[in-house]
TITORTOR-886567 format. One record per atom (N, C-alpha, C): x, y, z; atom name; residue in three letters; residue number from 1. Coordinates in steps of 0.2 Angstrom, whole numbers, always signed. Last residue first. Layout:
REM TITORTOR-886567
X  Y  Z  CA  ALA  NUM
...
END
This chain:
REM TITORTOR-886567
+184  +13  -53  N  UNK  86
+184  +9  -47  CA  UNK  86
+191  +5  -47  C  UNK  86
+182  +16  -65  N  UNK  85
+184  +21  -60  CA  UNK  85
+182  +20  -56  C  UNK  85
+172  +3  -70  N  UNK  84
+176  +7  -71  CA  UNK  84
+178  +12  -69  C  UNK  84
+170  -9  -59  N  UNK  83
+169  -5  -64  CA  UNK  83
+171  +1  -64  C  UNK  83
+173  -18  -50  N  UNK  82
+175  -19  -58  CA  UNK  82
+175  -16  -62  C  UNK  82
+159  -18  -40  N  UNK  81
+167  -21  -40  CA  UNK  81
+169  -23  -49  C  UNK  81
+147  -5  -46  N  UNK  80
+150  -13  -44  CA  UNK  80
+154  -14  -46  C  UNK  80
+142  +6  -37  N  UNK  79
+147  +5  -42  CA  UNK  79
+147  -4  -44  C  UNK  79
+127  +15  -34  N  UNK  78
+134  +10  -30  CA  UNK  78
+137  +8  -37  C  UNK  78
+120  +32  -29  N  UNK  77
+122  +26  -32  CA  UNK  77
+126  +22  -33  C  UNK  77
+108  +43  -21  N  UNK  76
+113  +38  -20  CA  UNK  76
+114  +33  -24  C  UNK  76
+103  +57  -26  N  UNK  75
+100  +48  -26  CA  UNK  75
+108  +45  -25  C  UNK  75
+99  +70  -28  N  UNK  74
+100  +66  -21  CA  UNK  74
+100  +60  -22  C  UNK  74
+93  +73  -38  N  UNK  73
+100  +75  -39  CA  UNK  73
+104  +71  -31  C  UNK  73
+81  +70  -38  N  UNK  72
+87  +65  -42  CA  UNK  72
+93  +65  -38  C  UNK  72
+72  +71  -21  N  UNK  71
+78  +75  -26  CA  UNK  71
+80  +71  -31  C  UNK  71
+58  +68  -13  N  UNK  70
+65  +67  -16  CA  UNK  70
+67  +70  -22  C  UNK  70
+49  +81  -6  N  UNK  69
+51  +76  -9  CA  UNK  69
+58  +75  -12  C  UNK  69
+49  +76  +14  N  UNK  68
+51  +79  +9  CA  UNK  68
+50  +75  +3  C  UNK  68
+35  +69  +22  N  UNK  67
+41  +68  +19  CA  UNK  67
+43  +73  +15  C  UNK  67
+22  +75  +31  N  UNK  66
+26  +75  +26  CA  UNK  66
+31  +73  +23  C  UNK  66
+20  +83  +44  N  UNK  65
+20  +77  +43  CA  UNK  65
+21  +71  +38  C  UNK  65
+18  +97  +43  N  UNK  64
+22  +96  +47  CA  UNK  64
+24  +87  +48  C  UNK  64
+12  +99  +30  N  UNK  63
+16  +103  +31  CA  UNK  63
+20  +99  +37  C  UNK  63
+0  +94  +36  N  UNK  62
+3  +88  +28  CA  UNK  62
+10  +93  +29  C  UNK  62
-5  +104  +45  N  UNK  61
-3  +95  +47  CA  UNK  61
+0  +92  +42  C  UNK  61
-7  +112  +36  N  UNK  60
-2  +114  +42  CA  UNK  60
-1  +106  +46  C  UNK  60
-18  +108  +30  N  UNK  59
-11  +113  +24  CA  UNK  59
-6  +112  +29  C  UNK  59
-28  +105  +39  N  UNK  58
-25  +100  +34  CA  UNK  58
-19  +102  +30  C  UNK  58
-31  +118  +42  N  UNK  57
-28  +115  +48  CA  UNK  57
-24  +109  +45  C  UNK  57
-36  +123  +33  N  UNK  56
-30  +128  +36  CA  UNK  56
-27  +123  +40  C  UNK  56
-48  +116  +29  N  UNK  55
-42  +116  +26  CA  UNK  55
-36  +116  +29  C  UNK  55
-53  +121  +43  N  UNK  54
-53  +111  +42  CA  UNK  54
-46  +113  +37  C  UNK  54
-58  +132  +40  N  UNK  53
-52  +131  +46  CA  UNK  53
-51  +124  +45  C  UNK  53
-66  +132  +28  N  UNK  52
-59  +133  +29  CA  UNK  52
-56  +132  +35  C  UNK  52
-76  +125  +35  N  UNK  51
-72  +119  +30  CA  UNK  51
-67  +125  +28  C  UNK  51
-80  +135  +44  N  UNK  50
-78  +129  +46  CA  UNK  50
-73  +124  +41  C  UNK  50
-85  +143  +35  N  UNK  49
-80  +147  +39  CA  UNK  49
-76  +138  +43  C  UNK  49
-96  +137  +29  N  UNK  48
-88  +138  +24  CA  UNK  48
-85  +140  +29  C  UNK  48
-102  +125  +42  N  UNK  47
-101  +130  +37  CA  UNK  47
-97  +130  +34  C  UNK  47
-107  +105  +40  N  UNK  46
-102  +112  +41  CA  UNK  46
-102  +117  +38  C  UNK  46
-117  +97  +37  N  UNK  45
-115  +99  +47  CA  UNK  45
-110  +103  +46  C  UNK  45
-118  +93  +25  N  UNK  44
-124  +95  +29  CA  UNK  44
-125  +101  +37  C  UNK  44
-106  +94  +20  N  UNK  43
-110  +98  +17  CA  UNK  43
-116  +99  +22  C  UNK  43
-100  +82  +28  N  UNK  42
-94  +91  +28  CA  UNK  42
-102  +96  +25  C  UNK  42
-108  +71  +24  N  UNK  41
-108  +74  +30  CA  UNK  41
-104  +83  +33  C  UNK  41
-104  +72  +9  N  UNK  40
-111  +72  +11  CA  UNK  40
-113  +75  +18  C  UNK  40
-93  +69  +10  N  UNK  39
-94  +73  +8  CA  UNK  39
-100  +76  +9  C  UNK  39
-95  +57  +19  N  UNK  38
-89  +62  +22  CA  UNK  38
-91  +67  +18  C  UNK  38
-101  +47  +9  N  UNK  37
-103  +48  +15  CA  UNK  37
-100  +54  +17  C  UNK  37
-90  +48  -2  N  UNK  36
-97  +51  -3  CA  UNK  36
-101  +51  +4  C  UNK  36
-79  +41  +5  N  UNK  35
-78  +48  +2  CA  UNK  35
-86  +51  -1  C  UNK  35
-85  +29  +5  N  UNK  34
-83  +30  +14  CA  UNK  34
-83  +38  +9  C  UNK  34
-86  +24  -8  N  UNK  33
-89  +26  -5  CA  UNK  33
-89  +30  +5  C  UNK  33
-71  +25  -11  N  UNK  32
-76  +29  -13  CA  UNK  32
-81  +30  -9  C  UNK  32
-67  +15  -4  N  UNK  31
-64  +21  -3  CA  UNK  31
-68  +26  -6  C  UNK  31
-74  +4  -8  N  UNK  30
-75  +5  -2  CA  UNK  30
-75  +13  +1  C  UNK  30
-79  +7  -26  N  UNK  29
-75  +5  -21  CA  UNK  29
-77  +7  -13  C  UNK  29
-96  +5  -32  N  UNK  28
-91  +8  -29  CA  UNK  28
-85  +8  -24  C  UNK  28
-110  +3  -36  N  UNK  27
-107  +1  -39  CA  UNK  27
-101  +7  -39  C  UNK  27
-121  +2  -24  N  UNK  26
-117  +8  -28  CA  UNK  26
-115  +10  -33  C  UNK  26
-119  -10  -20  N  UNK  25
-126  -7  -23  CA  UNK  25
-123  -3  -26  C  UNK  25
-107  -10  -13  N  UNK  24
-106  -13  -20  CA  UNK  24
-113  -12  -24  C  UNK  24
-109  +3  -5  N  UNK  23
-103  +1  -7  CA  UNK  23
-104  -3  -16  C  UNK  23
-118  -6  +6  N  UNK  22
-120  -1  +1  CA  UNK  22
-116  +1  -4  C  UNK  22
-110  -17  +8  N  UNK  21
-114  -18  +5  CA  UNK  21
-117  -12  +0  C  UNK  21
-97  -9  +15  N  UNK  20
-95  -15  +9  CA  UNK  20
-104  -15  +6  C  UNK  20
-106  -3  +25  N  UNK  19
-104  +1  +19  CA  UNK  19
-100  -2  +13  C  UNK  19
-110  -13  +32  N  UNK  18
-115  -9  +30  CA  UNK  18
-110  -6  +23  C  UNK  18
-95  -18  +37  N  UNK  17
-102  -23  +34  CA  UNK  17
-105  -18  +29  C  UNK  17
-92  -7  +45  N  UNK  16
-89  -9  +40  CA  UNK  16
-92  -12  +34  C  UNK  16
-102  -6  +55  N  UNK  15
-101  -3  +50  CA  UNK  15
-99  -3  +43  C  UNK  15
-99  -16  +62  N  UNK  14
-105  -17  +60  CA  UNK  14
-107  -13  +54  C  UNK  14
-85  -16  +66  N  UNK  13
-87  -22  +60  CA  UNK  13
-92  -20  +58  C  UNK  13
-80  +0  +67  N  UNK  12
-83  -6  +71  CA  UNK  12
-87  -11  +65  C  UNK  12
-63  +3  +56  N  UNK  11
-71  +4  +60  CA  UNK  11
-74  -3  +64  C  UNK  11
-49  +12  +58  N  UNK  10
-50  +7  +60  CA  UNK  10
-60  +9  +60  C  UNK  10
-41  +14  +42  N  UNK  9
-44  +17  +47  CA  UNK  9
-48  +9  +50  C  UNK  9
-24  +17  +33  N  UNK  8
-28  +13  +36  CA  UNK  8
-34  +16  +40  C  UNK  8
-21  +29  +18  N  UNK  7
-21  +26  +28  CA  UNK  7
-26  +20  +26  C  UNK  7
-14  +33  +3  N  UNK  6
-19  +29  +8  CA  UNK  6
-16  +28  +14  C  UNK  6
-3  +39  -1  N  UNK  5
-7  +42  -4  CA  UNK  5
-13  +37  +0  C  UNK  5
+9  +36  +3  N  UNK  4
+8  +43  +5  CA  UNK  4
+3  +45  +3  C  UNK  4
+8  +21  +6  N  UNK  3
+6  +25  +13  CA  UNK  3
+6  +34  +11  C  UNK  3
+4  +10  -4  N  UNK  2
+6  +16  -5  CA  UNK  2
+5  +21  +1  C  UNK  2
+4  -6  +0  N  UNK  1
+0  +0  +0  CA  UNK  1
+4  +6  +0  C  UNK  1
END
């Protein structure tokens, strides 16, 4: 699993169930679906004053939590025994 771009989350099985079913009625991955509920829920229960402080707060955690990204010019390379200018 590609961890910079998926988590894991943990749910209670009864859940889980539920939204594997609705899920495949849907015709929709897991990941999908759990991201139309969330969407659903940010739109019903949040102002826009709120879902900026949620970005702001999202910009400053991926900023603090982040791997750099790698460099070429930073790559480490090994030679093998033989080779030339060795």
């Amino acid at each position: 699993m590609d961890t910079s771009k998926w988590k894991s989350v943990l749910l209670p099985k009864d859940v889980y169930q539920e939204i594997v079913v609705i899920s495949h009625v849907e015709g929709r991955t897991i990941s999908g679906q759990l991201r139309i509920v969330y969407e659903a829920w940010k739109n019903a229960n949040l102002s826009d004053k709120d879902k900026r402080y949620i970005a702001d707060e999202v910009k400053d955690f991926k900023s603090r939590t982040e791997l750099p990204k790698k460099d070429e010019r930073d790559a480490v390379f090994s030679l093998k025994k033989g080779a030339e200018g060795v």
